[in-house]
Structure formats: C-alpha cells, structure tokens
Backbone as a ProteinNet text record, in pm:
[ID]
protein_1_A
[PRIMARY]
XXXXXXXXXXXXXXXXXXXXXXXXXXXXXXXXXXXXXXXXXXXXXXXXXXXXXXXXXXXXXXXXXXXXXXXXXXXXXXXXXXXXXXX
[TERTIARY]
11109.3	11212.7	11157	11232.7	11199.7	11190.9	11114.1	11144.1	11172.4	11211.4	11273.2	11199.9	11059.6	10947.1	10969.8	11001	10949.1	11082	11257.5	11344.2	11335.5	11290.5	11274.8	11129.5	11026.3	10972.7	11049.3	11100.8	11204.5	11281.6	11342.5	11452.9	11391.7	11273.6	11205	11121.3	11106.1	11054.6	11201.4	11304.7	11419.6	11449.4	11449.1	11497.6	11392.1	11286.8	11158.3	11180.8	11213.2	11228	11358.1	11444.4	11617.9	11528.4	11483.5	11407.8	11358.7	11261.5	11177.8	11214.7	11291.1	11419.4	11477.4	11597.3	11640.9	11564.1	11417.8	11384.8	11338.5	11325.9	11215.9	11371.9	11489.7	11569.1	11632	11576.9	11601.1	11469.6	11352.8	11252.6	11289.1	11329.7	11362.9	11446.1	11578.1	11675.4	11639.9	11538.6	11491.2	11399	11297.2	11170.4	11305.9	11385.7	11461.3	11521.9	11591.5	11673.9	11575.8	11418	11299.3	11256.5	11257.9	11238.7	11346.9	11466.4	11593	11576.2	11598.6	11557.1	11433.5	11345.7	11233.8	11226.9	11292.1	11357.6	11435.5	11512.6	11583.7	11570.5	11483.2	11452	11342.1	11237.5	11060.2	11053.4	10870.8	10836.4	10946.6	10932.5	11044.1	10939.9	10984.6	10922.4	10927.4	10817.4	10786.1	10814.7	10943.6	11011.8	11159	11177.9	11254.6	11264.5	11131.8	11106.4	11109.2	11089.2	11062.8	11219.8	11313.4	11406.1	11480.4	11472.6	11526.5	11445.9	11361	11297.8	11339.9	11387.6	11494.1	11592.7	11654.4	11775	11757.4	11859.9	11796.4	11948.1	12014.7	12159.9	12130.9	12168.2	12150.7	12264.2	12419.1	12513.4	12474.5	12454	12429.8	12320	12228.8	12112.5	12202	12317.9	12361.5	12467.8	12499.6	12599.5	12567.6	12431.1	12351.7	12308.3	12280.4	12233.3	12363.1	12475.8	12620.7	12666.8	12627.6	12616.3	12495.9	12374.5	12301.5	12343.8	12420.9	12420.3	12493	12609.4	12695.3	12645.7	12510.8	12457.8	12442.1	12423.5	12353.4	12263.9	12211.1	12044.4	11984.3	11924.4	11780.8	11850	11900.9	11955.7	12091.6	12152.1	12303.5	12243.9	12154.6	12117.3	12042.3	11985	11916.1	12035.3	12108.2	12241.7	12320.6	12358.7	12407.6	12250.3	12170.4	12063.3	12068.2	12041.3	12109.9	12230.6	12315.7	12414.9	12408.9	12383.8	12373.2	12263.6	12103.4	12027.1	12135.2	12226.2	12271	12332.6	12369.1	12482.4	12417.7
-1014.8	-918.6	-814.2	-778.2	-692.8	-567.9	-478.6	-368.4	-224.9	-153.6	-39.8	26.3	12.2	36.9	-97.9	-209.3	-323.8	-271	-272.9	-267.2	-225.7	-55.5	70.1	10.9	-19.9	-74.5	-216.7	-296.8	-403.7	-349.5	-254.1	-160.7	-77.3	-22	37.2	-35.1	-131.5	-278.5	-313.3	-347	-390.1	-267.8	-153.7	-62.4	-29.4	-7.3	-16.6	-111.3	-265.1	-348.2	-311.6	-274.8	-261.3	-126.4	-9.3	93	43.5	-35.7	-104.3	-200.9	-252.4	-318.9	-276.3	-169.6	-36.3	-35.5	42.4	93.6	-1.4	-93.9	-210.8	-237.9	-247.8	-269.9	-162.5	-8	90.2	87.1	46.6	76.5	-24.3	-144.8	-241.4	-236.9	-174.1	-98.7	-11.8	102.3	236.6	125.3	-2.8	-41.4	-85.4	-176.7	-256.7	-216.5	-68.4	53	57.4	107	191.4	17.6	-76.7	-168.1	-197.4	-195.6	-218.1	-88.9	-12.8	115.5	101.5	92.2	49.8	-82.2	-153	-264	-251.1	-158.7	-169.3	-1.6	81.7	223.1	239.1	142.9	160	235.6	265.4	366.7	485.5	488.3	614	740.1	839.6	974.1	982.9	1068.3	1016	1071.6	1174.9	1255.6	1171.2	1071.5	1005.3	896	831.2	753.3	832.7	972.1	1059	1029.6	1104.1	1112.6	1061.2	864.4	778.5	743.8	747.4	753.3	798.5	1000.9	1041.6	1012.6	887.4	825	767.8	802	728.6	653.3	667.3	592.2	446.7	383.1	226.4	198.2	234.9	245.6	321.8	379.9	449.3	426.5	375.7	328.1	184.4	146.3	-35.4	32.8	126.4	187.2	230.3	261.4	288.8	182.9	49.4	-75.9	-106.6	-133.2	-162.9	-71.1	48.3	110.5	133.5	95.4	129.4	37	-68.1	-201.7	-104.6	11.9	106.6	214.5	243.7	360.5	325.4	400.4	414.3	467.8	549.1	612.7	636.2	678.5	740.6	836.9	935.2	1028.7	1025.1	987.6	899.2	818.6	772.3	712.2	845	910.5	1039.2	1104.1	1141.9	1233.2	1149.7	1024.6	899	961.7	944.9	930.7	1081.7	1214.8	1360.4	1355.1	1315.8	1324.1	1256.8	1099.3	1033.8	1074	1184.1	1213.1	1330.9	1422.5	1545.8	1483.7	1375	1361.1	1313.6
4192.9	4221.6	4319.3	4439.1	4525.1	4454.4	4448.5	4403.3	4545.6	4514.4	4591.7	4723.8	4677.5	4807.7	4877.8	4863.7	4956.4	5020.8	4928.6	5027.8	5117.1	5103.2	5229.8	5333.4	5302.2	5369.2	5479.6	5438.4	5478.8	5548.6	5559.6	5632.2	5733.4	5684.5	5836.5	5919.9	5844.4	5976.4	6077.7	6001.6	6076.1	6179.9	6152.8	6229.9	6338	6265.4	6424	6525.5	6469	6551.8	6666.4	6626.4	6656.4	6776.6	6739.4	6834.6	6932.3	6934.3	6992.3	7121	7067.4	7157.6	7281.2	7178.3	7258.4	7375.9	7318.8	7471.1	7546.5	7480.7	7614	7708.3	7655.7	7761.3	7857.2	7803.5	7883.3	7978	7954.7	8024.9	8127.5	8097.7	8155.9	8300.1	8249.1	8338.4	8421.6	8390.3	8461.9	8602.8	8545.5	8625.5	8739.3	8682.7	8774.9	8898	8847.9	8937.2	9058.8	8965.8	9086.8	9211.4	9149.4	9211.4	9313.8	9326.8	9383.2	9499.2	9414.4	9571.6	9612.8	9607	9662.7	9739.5	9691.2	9793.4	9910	9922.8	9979.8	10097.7	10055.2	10100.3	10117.7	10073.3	10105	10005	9978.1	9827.6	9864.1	9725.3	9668	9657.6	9693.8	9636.5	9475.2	9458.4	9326.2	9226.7	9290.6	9177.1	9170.3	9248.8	9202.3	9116.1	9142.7	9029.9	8880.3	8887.3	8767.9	8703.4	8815.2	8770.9	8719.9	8755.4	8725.5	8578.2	8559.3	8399.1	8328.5	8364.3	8296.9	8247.3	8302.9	8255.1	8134.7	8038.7	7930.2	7856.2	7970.2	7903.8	7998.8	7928.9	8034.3	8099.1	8032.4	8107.7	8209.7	8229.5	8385	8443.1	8419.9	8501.4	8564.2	8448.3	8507.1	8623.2	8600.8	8719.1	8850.5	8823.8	8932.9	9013	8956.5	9004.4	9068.8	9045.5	9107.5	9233.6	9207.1	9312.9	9428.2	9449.8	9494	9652.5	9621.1	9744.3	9849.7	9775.2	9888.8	9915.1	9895.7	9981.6	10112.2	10209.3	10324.3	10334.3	10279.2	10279.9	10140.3	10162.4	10052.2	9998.3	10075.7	10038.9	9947.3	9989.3	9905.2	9801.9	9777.5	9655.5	9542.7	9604.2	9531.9	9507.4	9537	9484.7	9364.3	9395	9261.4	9125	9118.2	9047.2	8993.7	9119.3	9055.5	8928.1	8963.5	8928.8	8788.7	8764.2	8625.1	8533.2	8637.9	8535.4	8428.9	8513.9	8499.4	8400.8	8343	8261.7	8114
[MASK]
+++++++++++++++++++++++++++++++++++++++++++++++++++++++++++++++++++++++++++++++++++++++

C-alpha cells in the first residue's frame, strides 16, 4: 500500500517533470527566435538576445517567429520584441 509520503513524493516527481518541460520548450522557442534573426539580420546585439530571453510567454515568442519573415530591418524586428517583452 502506497502510503501518503510516496503519494506527495509521486506528485512532485510528476509536476517537476510537467516544469521541466515547460521550460525546455520556452528555452526552445526563445534559442529558435535568436537563431531566425540572426539568420536573417547577422549577430544580434546582445541586449537583444537578452531581451528575447525575457520572453517568457511562448505564445509570443511563436508570434514573433510568424512575424519576423515581414520585417524589413533589425530595427522593425527590435520594436516587435520591445513590445511582446513589455507584455
């Protein structure tokens, strides 16, 4: 019979894992963004890479990826990135 420590133990394994996750697919999203502008703008200044780390909603890091193809500069992409850290 399980007793009450294994449950809560059992439950904060599941939930570390579920955390863990989470961020590997936000870290995931943030590398992908800095790679895409950097693709497409040469190295990034390196407060933008900061800034885009800041992001910590993935909806908007994925909004940022959809949008990045309609910038025209560096600059127009740094104002999109202003704007979704601000939020």
């Amino acid at each position: 019979m399980e007793t009450l420590a294994d449950q809560w133990l059992r439950q904060g394994k599941h939930e570390g894992l579920i955390i863990g996750e989470q961020k590997g697919k936000l870290e995931n999203a943030q590398e992908t963004l800095i790679d895409q502008a950097s693709e497409l703008y040469g190295p990034l200044p390196g407060m933008l890479s900061v800034k885009i780390r800041s992001i910590h909603s993935i909806d908007n890091l994925r909004i940022l990826a959809r949008k990045i193809i309609r910038t025209e500069s560096l600059s127009d992409f740094t104002e999109l990135v202003d704007r979704a850290a601000e939020n």
